[in-house]
KEFI-636155 format. One record per residue: residue in three letters; residue number from 1; y, z, x of N, C-alpha, C in turn. Coordinates in Angstrom, 3 decimals. Each point is the difference from the previous one (the first is absolute). Layout:
% residues N
+-----+-----+----------+----------+----------+----------+----------+----------+----------+----------+----------+
: res :   n :      npy :      npz :      npx :     capy :     capz :     capx :      cpy :      cpz :      cpx :
+-----+-----+----------+----------+----------+----------+----------+----------+----------+----------+----------+
: Ala : NUM :        Y :        Z :        X :        Y :        Z :        X :        Y :        Z :        X :
...
+-----+-----+----------+----------+----------+----------+----------+----------+----------+----------+----------+
//
This chain:
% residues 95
+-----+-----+----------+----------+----------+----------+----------+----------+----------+----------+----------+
: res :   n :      npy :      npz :      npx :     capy :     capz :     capx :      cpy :      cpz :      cpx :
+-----+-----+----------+----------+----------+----------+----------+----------+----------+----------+----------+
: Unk :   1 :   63.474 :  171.402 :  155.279 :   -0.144 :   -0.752 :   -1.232 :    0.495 :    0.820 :   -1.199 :
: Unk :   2 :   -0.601 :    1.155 :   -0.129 :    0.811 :    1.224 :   -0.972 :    1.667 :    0.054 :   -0.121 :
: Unk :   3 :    0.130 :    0.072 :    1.450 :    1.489 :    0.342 :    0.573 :    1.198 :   -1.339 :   -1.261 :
: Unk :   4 :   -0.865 :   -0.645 :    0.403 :    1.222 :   -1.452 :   -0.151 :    0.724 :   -0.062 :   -1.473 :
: Unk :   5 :   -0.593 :    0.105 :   -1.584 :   -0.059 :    0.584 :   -0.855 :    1.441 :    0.735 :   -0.025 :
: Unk :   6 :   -0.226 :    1.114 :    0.728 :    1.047 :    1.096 :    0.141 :    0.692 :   -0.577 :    0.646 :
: Unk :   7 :    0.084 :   -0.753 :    0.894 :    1.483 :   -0.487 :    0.690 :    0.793 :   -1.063 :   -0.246 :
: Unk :   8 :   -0.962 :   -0.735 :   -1.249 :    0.469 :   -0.997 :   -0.876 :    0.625 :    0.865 :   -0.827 :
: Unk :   9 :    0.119 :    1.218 :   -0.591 :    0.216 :    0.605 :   -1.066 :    1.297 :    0.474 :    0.303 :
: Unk :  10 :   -0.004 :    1.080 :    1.337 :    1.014 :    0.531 :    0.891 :    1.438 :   -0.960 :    0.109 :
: Unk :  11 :   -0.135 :   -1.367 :    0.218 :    0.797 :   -1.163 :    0.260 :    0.555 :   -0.668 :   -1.177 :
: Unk :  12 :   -0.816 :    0.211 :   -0.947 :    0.495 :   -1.110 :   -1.386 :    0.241 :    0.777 :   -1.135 :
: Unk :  13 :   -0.716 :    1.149 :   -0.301 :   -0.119 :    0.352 :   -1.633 :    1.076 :    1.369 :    0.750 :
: Unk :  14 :   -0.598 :    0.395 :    0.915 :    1.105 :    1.982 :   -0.033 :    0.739 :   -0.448 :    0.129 :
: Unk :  15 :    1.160 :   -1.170 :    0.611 :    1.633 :   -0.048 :   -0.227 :    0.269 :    0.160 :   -0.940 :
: Unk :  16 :   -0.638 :   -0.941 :   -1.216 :    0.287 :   -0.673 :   -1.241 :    0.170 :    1.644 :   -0.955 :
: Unk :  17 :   -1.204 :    0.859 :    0.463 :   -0.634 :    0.700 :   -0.878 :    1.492 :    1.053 :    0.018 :
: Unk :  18 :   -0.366 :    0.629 :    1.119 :    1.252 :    0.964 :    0.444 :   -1.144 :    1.322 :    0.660 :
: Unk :  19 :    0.660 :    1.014 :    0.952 :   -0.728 :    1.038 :    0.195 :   -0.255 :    1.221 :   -1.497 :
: Unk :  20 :   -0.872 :   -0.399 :   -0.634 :   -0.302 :    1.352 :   -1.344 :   -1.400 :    0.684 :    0.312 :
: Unk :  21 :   -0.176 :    0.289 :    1.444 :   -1.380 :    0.519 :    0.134 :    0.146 :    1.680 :   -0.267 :
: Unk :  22 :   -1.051 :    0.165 :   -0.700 :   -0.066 :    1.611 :   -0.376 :   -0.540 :    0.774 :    1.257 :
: Unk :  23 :   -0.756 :   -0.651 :    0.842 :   -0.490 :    0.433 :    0.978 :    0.701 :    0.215 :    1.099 :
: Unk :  24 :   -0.639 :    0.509 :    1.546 :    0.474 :   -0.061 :    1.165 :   -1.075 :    0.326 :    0.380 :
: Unk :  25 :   -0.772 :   -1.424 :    0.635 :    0.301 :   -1.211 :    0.490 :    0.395 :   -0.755 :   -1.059 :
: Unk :  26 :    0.632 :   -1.022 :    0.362 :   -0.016 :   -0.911 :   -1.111 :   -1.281 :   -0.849 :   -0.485 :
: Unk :  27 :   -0.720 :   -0.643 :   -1.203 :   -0.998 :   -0.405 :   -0.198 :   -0.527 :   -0.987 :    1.102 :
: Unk :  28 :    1.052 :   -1.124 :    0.270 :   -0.154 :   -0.812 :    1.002 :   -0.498 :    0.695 :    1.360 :
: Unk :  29 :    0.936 :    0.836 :    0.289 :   -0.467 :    1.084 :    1.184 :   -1.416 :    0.601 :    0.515 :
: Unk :  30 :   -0.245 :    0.838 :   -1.611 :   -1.381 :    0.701 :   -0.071 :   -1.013 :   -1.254 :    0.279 :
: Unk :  31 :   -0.017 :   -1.147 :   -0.740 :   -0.937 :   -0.993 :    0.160 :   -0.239 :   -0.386 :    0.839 :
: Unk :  32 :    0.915 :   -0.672 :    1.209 :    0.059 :   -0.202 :    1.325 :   -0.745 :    1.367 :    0.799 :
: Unk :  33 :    0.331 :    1.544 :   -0.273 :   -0.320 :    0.704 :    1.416 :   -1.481 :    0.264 :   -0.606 :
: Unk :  34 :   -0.314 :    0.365 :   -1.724 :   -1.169 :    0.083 :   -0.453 :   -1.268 :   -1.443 :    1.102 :
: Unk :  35 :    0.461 :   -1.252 :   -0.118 :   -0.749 :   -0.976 :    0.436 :   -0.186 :    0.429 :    1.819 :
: Unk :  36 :    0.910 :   -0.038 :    0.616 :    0.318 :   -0.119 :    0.907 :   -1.053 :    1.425 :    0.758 :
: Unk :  37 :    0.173 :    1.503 :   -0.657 :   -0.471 :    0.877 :    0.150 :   -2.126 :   -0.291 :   -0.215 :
: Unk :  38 :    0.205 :    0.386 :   -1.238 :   -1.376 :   -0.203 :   -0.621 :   -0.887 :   -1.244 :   -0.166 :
: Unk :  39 :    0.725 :   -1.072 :    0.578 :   -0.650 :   -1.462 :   -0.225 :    0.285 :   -0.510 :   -1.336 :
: Unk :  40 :   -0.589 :   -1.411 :   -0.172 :    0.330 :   -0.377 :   -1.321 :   -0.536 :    0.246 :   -0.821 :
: Unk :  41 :   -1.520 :    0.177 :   -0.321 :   -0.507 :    0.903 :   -0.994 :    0.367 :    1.342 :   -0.506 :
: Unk :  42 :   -0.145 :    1.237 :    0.858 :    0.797 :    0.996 :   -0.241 :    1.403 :   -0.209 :   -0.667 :
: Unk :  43 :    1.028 :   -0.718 :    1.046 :    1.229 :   -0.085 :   -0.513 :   -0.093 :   -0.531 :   -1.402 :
: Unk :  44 :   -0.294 :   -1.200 :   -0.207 :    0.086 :   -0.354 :   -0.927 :    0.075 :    0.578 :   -1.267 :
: Unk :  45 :   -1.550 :    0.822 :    0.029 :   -0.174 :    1.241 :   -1.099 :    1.155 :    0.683 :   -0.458 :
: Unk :  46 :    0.477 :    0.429 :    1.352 :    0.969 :    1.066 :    0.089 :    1.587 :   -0.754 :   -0.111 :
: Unk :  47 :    0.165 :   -1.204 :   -0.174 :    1.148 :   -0.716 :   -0.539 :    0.088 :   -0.204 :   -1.370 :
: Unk :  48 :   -1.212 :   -0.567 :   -0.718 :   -0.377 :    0.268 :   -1.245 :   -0.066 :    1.202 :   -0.892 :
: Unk :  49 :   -0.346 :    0.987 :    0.744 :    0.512 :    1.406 :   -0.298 :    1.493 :    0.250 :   -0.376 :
: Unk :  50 :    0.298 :   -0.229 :    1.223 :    1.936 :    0.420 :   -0.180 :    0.677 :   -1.220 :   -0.643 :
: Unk :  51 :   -0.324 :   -0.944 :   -0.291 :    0.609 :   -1.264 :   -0.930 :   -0.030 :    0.718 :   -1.585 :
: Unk :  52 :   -1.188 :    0.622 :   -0.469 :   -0.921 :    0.607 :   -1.091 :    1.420 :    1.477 :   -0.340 :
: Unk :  53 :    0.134 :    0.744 :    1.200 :    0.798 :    1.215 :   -0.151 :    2.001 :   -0.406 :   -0.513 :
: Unk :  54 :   -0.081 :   -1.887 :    0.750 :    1.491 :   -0.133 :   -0.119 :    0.657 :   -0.313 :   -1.369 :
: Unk :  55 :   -0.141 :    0.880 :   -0.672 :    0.962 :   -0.298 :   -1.563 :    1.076 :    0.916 :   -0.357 :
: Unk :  56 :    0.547 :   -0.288 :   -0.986 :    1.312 :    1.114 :   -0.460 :   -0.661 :    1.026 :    0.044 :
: Unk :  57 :   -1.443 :    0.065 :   -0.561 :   -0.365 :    1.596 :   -0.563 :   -1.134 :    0.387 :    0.825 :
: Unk :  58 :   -0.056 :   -0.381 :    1.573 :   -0.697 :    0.031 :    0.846 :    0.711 :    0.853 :    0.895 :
: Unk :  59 :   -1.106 :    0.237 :    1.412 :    0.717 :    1.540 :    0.739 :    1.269 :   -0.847 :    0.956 :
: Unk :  60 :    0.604 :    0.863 :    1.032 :    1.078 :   -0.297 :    0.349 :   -0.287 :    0.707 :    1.259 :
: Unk :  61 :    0.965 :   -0.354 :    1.056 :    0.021 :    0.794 :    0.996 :   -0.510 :   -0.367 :    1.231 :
: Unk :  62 :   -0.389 :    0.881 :    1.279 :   -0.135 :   -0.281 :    1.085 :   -1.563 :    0.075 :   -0.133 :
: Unk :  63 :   -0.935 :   -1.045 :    0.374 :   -0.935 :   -0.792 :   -0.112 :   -0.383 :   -0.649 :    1.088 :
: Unk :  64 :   -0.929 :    1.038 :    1.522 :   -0.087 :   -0.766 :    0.724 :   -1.313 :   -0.617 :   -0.013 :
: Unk :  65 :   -0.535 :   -0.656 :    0.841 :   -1.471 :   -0.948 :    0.273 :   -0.991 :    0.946 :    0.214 :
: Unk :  66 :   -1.026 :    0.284 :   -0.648 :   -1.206 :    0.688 :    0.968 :   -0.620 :   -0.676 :    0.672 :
: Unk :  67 :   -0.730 :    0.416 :    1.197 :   -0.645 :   -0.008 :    0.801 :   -1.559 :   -0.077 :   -0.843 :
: Unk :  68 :   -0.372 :   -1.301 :   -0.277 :   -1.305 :    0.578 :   -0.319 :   -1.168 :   -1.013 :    0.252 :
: Unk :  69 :    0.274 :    0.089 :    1.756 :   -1.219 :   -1.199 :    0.859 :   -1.246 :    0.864 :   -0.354 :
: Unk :  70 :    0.117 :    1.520 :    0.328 :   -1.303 :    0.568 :    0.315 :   -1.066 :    0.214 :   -1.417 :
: Unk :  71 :    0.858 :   -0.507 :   -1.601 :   -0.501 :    0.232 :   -1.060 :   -0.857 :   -1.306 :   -0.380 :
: Unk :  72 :   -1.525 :   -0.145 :   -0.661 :   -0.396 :   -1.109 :   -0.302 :   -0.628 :    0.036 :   -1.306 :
: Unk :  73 :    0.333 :   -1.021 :   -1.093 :   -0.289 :    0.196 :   -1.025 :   -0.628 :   -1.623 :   -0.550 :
: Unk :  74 :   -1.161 :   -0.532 :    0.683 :   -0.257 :   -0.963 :   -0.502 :   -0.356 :   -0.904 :   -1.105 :
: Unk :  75 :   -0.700 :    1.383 :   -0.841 :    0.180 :   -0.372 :   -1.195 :    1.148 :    0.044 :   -1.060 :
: Unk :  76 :    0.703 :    0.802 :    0.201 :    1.255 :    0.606 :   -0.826 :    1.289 :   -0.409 :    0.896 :
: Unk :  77 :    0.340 :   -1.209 :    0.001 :    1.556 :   -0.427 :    1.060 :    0.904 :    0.474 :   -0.362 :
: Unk :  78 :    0.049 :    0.354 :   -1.732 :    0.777 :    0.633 :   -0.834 :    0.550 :    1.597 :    0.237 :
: Unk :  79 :   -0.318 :    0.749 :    1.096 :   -0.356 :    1.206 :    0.725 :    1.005 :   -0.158 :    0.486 :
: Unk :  80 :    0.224 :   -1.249 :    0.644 :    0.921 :   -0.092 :    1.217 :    1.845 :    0.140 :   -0.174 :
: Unk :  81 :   -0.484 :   -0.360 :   -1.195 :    1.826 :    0.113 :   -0.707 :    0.184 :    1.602 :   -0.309 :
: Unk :  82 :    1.337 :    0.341 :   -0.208 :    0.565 :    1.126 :    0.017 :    0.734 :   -0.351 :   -1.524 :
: Unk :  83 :   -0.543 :    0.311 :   -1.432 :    0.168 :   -0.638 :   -0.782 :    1.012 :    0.961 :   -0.554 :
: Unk :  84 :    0.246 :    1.570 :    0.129 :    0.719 :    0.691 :   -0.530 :    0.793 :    0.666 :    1.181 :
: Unk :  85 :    1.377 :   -0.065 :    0.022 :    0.763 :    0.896 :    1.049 :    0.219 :    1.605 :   -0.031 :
: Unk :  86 :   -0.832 :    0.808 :    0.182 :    0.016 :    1.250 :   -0.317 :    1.314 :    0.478 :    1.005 :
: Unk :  87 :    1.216 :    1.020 :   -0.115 :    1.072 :    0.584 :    0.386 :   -0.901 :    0.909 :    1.795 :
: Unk :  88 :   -1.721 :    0.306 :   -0.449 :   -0.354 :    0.761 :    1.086 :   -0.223 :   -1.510 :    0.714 :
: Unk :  89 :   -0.727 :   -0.769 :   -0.156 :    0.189 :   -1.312 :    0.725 :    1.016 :    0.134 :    0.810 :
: Unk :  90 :    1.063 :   -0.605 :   -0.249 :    0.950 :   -0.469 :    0.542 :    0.699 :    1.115 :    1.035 :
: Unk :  91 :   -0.279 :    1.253 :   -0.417 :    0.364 :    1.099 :    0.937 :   -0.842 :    0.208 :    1.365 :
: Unk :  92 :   -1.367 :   -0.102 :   -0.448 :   -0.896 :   -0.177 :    0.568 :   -0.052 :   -1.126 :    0.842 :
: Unk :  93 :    0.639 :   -1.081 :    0.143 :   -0.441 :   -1.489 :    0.811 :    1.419 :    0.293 :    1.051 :
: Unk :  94 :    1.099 :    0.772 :   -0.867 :    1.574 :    0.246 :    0.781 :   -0.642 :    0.662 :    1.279 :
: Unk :  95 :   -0.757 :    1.279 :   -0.056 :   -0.206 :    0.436 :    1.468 :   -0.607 :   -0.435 :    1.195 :
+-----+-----+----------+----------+----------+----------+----------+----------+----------+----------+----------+
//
């Protein structure tokens, strides 16, 4: 149900749009393996997160999915997003 959203998006708006993703994955990408990985709650968070990071004056770069079944934050879902891309991040998720 999450998925569909994104594959309506994937099909109609990214031709139109063109590839300008700052990232790798691409947003569409991250959202899909974020859901797919972490479920739709988690993902979600964590799509909303990286939607939040995608602007001109936002981070850039290789940006993969965490892993974060084993983390639970029921009160705070807001936890679940990765709201700032730190350079050790991303080095850190590469190995």
């Amino acid at each position: 149900m999450m998925l569909a959203p994104i594959m309506v998006y994937r099909y109609t708006l990214s031709p139109l749009v063109g590839a300008n993703c700052r990232h790798l994955p691409t947003c569409s990408d991250y959202a899909r393996e974020a859901i797919e990985t972490n479920g739709a709650w988690k993902g979600g968070w964590l799509t909303l997160a990286r939607l939040c990071r995608c602007h001109p004056w936002g981070s850039h770069g290789f940006d993969p999915v965490p892993d974060l079944r084993p983390e639970h934050h029921p009160l705070a879902p807001w936890r679940y997003g990765r709201w700032r891309l730190n350079t050790g991040d991303a080095a850190a998720d590469s190995r």
